[in-house]
N, C-alpha and C positions, 0 to 999 in steps of 0.2 A: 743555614744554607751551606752548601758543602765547596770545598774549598777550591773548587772548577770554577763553579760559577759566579764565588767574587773572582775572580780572575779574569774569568771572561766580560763581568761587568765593570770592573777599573781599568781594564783595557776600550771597552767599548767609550767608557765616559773620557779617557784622556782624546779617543781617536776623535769626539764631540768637539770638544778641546782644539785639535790640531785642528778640526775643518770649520769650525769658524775665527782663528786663524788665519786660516789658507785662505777665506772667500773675503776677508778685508786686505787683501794683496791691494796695493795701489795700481789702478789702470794704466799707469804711465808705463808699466814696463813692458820690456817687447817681448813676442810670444815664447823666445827663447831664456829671457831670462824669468819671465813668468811660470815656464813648466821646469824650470832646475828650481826656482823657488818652493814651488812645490812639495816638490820630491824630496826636497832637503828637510822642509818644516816635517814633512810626513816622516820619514825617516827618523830625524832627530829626535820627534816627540815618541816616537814608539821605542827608540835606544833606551828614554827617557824612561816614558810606563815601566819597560822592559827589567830597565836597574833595580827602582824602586817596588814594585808590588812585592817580592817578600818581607820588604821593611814596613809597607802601608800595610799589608794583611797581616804582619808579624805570624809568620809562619817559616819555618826552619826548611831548608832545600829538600831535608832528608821526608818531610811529610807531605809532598807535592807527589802525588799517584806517578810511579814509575822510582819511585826514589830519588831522585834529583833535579832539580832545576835547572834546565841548558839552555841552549838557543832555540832547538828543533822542538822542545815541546812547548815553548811559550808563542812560537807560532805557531803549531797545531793548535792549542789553546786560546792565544787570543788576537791573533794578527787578522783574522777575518770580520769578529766585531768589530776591531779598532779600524780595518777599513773600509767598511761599509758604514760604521756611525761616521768617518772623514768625509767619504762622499757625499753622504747623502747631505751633513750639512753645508761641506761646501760649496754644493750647488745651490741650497736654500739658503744662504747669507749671499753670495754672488750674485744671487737672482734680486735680489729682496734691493741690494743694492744699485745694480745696474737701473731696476726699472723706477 
C-alpha cells in the first residue's frame, strides 16, 4: 500500500476513535457546552493522528510526496476521512444510545 493511503487510513481510524468518543458525551451537558466539547475532542484527536502518523507509519518527512510533512498537506490528506469516519460514528454511537 503506498504511503497515501496508510495515511488516509490512520487518520480515518483515529477520526473512528474521536466519534465514538464524542457520541458517549454525557447528556447532562447543555447545548453549548456540548458543541465546544465536541469540537475540542475533534480537534485534539486530529493534532493527535496529526503528530504521531510519521512515528506510527515510520516514514521520514522527506518521503511523504511533496517532500515534506506540514500542516496543509495532512489535511488535504487526511482531515476528510478523519471527519467523516467522526461523524458518521458519532451519530451511530449517539443514536444507539439515546434510544
Amino acid at each position: 500500500m503506498e504511503l497515501v493511503g496508510k495515511i488516509t487510513l490512520l487518520f480515518a481510524g483515529w477520526g473512528a476513535i474521536a466519534g465514538c468518543i464524542s457520541g458517549l458525551l454525557p447528556r447532562s451537558l447543555s447545548p453549548e457546552q456540548g458543541a465546544l466539547a465536541l469540537l475540542a475532542i475533534l480537534f485534539f484527536i486530529f493534532y493527535v493522528s496529526f503528530k504521531l502518523a510519521p512515528r506510527v507509519l515510520k516514514f521520514l518527512p522527506d518521503e511523504f510526496p511533496g517532500g515534506r510533512w506540514t500542516g496543509g498537506t495532512a489535511v488535504k490528506k487526511g482531515f476528510w476521512g478523519f471527519f467523516i469516519m467522526w461523524l458518521i460514528l458519532w451519530v451511530m454511537v449517539h443514536t444507539i444510545i439515546v434510544s
